[in-house]
C-alpha positions as CSV (number, residue, x, y, z in Angstrom):
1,X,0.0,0.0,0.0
2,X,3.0,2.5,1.0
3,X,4.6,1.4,-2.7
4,X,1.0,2.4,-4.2
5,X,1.2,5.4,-2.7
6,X,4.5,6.7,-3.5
7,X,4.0,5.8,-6.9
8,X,1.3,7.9,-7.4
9,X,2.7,10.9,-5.8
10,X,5.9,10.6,-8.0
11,X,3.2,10.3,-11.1
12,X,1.8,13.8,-9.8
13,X,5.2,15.1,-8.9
14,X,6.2,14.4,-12.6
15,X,3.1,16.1,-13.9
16,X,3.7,19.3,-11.2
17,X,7.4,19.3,-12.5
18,X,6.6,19.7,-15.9
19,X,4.2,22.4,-15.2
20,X,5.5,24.4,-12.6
21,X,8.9,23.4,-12.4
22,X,11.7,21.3,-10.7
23,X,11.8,23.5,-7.5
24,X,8.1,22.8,-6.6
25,X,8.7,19.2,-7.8
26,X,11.3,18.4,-5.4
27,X,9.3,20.3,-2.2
28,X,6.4,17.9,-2.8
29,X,8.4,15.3,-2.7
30,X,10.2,16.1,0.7
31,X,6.3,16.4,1.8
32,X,5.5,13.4,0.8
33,X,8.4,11.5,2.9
34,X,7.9,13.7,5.8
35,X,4.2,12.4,6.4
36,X,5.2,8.7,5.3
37,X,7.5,9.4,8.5
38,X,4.8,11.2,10.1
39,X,2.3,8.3,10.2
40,X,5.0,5.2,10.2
41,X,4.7,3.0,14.1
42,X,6.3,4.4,17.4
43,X,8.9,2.3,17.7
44,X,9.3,0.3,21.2
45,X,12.1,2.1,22.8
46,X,9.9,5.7,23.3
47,X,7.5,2.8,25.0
48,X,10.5,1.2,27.4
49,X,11.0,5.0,28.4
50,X,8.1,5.3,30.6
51,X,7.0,2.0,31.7
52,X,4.2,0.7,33.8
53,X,4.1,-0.4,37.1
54,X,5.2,-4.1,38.3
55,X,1.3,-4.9,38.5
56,X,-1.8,-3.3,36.9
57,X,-4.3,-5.0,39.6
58,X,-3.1,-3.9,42.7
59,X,-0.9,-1.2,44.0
60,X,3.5,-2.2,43.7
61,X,3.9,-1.8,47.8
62,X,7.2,0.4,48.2
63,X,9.0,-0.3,51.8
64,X,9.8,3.5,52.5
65,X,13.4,3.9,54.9
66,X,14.6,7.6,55.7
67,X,17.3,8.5,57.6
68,X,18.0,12.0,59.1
69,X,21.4,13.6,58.8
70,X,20.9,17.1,59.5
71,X,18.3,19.8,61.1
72,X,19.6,23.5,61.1
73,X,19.3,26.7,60.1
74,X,15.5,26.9,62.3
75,X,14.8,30.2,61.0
76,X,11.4,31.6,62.4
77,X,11.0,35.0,60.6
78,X,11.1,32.9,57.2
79,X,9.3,29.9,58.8
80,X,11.9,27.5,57.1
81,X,14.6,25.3,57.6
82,X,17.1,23.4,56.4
83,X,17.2,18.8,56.3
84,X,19.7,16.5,54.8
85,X,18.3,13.1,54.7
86,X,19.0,9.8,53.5
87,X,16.1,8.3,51.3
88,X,15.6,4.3,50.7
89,X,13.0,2.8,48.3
90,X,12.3,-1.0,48.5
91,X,10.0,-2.5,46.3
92,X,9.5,-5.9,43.9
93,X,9.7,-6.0,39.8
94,X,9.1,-9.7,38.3
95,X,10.1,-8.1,35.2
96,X,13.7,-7.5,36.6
97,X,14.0,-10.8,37.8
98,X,17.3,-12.7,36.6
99,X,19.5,-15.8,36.7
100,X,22.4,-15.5,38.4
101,X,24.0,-17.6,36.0
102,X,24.0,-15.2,33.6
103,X,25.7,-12.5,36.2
104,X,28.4,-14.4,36.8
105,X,27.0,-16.2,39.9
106,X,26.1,-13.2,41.3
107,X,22.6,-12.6,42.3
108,X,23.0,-8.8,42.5
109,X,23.2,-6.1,40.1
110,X,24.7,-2.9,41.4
111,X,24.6,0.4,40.2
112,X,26.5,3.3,41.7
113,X,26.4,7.2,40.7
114,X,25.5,8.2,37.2
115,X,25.4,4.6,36.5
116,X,22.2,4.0,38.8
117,X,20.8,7.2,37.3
118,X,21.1,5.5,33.8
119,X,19.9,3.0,34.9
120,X,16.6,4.3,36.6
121,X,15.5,6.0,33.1
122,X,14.8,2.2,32.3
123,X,13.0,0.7,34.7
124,X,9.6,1.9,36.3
125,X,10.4,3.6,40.0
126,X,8.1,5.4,42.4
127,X,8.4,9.5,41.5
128,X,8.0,11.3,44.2
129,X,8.0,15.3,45.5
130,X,9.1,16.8,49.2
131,X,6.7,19.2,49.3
132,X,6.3,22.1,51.7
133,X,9.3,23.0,50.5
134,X,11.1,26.7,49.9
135,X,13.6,27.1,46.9
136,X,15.0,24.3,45.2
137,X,16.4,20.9,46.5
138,X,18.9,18.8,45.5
139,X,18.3,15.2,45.2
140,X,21.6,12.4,44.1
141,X,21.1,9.2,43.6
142,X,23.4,7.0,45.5
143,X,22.8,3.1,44.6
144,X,20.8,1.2,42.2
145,X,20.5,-2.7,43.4
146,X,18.5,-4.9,41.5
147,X,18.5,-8.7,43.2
148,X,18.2,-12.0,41.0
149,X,14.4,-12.0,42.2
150,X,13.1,-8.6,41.1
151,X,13.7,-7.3,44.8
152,X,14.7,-3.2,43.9
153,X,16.5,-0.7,46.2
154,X,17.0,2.6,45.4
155,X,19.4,4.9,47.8
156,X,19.2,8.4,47.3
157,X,20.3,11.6,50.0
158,X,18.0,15.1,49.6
159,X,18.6,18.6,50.7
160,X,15.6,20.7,51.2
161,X,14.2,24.3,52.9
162,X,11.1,22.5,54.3
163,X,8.7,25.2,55.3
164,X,6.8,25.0,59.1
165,X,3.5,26.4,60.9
166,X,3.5,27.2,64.2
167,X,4.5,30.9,66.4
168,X,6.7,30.6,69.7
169,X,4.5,33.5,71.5
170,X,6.0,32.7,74.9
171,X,9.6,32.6,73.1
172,X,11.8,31.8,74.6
173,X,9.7,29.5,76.1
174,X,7.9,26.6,73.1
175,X,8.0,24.0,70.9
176,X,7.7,23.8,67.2
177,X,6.7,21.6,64.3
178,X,9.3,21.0,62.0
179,X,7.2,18.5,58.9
180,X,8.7,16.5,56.2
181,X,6.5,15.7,53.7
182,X,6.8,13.0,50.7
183,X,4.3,12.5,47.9
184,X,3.9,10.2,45.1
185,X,4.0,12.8,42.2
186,X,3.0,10.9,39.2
187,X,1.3,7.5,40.8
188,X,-2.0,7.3,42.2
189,X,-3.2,5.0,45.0
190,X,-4.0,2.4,42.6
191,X,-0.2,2.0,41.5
192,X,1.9,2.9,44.5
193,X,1.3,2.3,48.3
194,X,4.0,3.4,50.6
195,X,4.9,1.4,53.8
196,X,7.1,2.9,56.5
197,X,9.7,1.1,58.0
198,X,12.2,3.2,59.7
199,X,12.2,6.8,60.2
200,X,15.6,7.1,61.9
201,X,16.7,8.8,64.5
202,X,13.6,7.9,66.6
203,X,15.7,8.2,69.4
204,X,16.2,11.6,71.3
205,X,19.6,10.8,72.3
206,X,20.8,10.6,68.6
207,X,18.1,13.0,67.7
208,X,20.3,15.6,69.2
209,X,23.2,15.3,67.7
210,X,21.3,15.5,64.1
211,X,19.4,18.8,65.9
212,X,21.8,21.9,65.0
213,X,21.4,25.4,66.9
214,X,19.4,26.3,70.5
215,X,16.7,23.7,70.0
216,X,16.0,20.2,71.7
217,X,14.3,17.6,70.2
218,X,10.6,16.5,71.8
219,X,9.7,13.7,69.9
220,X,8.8,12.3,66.3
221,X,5.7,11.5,64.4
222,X,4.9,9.7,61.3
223,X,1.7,8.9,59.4
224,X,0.7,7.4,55.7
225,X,-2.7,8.9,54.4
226,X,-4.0,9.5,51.3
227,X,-4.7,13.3,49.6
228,X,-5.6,14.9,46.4
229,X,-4.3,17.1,44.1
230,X,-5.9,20.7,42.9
231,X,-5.4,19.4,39.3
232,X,-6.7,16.1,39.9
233,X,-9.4,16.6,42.6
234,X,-10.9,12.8,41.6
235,X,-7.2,11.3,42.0
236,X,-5.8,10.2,45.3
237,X,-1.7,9.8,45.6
238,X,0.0,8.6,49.1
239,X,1.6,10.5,51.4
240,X,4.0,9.8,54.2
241,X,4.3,12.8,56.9
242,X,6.9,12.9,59.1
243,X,6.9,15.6,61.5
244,X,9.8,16.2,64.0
245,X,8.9,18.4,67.3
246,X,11.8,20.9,68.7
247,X,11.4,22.7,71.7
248,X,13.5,26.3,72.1
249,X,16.6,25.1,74.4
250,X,15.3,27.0,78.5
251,X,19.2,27.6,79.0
252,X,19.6,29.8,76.0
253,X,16.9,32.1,77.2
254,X,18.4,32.2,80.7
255,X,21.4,33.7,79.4
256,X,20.3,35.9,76.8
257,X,17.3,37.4,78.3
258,X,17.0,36.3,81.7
259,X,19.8,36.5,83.7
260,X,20.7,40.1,81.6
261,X,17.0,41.2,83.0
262,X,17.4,39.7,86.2
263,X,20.7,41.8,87.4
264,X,19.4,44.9,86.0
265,X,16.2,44.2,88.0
266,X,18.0,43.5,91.0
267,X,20.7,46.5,90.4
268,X,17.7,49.1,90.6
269,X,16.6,47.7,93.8
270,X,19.7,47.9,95.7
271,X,19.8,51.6,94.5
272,X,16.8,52.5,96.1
273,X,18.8,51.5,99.6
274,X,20.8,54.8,99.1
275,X,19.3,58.3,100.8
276,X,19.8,60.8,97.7
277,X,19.5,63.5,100.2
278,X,22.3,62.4,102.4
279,X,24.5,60.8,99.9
280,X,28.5,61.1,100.5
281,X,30.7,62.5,97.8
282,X,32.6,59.1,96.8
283,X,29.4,56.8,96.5
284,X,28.5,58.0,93.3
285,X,31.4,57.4,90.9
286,X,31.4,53.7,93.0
287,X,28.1,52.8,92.4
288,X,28.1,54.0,88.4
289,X,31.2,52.6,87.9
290,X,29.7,48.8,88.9
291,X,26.7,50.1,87.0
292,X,28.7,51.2,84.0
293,X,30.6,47.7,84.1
294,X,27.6,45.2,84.2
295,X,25.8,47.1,81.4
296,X,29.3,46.9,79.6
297,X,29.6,43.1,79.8
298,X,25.9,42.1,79.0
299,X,26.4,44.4,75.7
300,X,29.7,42.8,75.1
301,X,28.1,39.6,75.1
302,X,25.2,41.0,72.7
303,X,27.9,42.0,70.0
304,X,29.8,39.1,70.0
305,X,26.8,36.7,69.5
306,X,27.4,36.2,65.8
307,X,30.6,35.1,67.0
308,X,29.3,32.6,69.7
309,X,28.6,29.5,68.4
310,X,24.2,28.6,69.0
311,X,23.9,25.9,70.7
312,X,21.4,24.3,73.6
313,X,24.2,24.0,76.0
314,X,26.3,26.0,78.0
315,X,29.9,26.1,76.8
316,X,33.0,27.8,78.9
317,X,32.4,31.6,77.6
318,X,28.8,31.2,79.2
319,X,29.8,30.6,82.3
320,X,32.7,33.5,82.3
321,X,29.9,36.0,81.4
322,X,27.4,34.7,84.1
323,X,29.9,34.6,87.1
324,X,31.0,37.9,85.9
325,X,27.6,39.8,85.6
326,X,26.6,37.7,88.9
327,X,29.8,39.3,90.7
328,X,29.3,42.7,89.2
329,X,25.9,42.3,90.8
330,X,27.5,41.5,94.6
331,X,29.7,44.3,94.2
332,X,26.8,46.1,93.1
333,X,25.0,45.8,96.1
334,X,27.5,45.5,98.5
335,X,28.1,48.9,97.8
336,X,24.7,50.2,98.1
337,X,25.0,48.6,101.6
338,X,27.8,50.4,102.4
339,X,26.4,53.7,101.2
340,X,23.3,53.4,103.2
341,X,25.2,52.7,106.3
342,X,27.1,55.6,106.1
343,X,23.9,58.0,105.2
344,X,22.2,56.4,108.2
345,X,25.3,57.8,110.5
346,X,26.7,54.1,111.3
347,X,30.2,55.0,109.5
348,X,31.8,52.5,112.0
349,X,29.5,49.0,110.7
350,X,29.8,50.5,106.9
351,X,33.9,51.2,107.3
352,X,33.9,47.6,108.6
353,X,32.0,46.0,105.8
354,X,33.6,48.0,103.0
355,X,36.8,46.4,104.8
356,X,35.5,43.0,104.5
357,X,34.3,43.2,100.8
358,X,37.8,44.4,99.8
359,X,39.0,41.1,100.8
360,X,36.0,38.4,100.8
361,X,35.2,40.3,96.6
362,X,38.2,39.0,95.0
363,X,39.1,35.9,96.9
364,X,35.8,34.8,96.4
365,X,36.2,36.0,92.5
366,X,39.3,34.7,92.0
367,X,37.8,30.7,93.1
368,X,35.1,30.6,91.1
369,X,37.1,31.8,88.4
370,X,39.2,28.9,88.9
371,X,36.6,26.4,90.1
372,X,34.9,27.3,86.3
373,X,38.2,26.4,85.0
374,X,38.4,23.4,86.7
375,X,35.0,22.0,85.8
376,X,35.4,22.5,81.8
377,X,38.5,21.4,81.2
378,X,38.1,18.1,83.8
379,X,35.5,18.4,81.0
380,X,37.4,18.4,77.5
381,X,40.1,16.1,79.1
């Protein structure tokens, strides 16, 4: 029928040649081989490109494995942050299914790198989306393993922005929500069904050492349900949650906020002890010098926090700022006490004390400072 064809469309080609001219002739011609092309069969390999699942009757069960390797970069003006996870597929293929006699006794087939990702553009796998999701992420496809029984695994590590809901109003005091969400972009119910079987670190111990920055880790939560996309409203596609709780670390608030408040709060009482009326000539440049120097070190340790590292635990500069500020304070007060002695016309018991504090201040300064010491490196030893 194609011979037919042609033949009759190089009859009228000679006829058009003769009247209109070679040029013409020759287009037709390249017309007429374009549709032959045009309407020839697909051939098989545009068909092996996007194959269909393992079974058409029942949903291809895919064993789901993820591993967390990093949480950082909470960020709650933007409401994201930052996960590196490790992401294993299981599932079955009869059509993958080989004789290990034919792999050279091996009943394994292992693909690595771009290899795997070659691979994979072969063979039917579960496509699938982390949604919630800020920017761009960056998936890599580890392994490929195909077993002499159609058993697949497929080992791949993302980095995402995940975005979270959720306002710490009694900051620094809270917890929040920190979701991962993974979808089934191109597979509905009927083709894929995903079954959890780790979700790694459950454990807060090991949690915490994934958990970057001031936060602790509460506990973990995953779920499988189904949902529907706003282009396909009739289609269902799974969807495995997993939602990771983090609670704001208490001893990062104490030093930033509390402790700061706390010895400005308690600095303002002790100056109330002092009679303004009857106030000697020296107290003044005493008590706004200690004064001057508390307010010094807490905005010290203001400027310097992009330079402190964020964590949920209190390191050896912590504790040289607190004892400080919490000296500064004693002094603080101290003198106040002496002050109001004096104005109250017992210079004998307020010559005494001030005595005393030049002694016990320093001694007593000097051993913590040491005792901190102590502790921290007995610590890092």
């Amino acid at each position: 029928m194609e011979r037919i064809s042609a033949h009759r469309a190089l009859l009228f080609g000679n006829r058009m040649a003769r009247s209109y001219g070679p040029a013409l002739f020759w287009s037709l011609i390249s017309l007429c081989f374009c549709a032959l092309f045009a309407l020839s069969p697909v051939r098989a390999e545009s068909a092996e490109s996007s194959p269909h699942p393992p079974n058409a009757l029942k949903p291809t069960v895919v064993d789901v494995y993820l591993y967390m390797e990093d949480i950082s970069n909470i960020n709650l003006i933007l409401g994201t942050y930052d996960a590196t996870a490790q992401l294993l597929f299981k599932w079955h293929d009869h059509r993958l299914a080989f004789d290990p006699a034919e792999n050279e006794g091996r009943d394994r087939r292992i693909f690595v790198g771009p290899a795997a990702q070659a691979q994979l553009k072969k063979i039917w796998q579960p496509w699938i989306e982390v949604s919630g999701e800020r920017g761009l992420r960056t998936f890599t496809i580890q392994s490929l393993i195909v077993s002499a029984d159609g058993s697949v695994e497929v080992h791949q590590k993302f980095h995402t922005s995940p975005k979270f809901s959720g306002e710490l109003v009694g900051y620094p005091f809270g917890s929040l929500r920190l979701p991962i969400t993974i979808t089934s972009l191109v597979h509905d119910t009927n083709s894929v069904k995903f079954n959890p079987q780790t979700v790694d670190p459950v454990d807060l111990d090991e949690l915490d050492e994934v958990l970057h920055g001031n936060w602790e880790p509460a506990h973990v939560n995953w779920s499988v349900h189904d949902v529907r996309r706003d282009d396909i409203p009739d289609t269902k596609f799974q969807q495995l949650e997993v939602e990771i709780v983090v609670a704001h670390d208490f001893m990062d608030g104490l030093h930033k906020i509390f402790l700061p408040l706390f010895v400005v709060g308690l600095a303002s009482i002790g100056l109330l002890w002092i009679n303004p009326v009857a106030q000697p000539a020296y107290s003044s440049p005493r008590i706004g010098g200690y004064t001057t120097l508390i307010l010094t070190i807490i905005a010290l340790k203001l400027a310097l926090r992009a330079d402190l590292p964020v964590v949920h635990y209190g390191t050896f500069t912590d504790a040289l700022y607190n004892l400080t500020i919490v000296m500064l304070l004693g002094g603080l007060l101290s003198s106040c006490a002496v002050v109001a002695l004096n104005t109250a016309g017992k210079q004998a018991q307020a010559l005494q004390l001030m005595k005393r504090l030049q002694i016990i201040y320093p001694t007593c300064y000097s051993l913590l400072i040491g005792l901190t010491c102590l502790i921290f490196f007995s610590l890092l030893a």
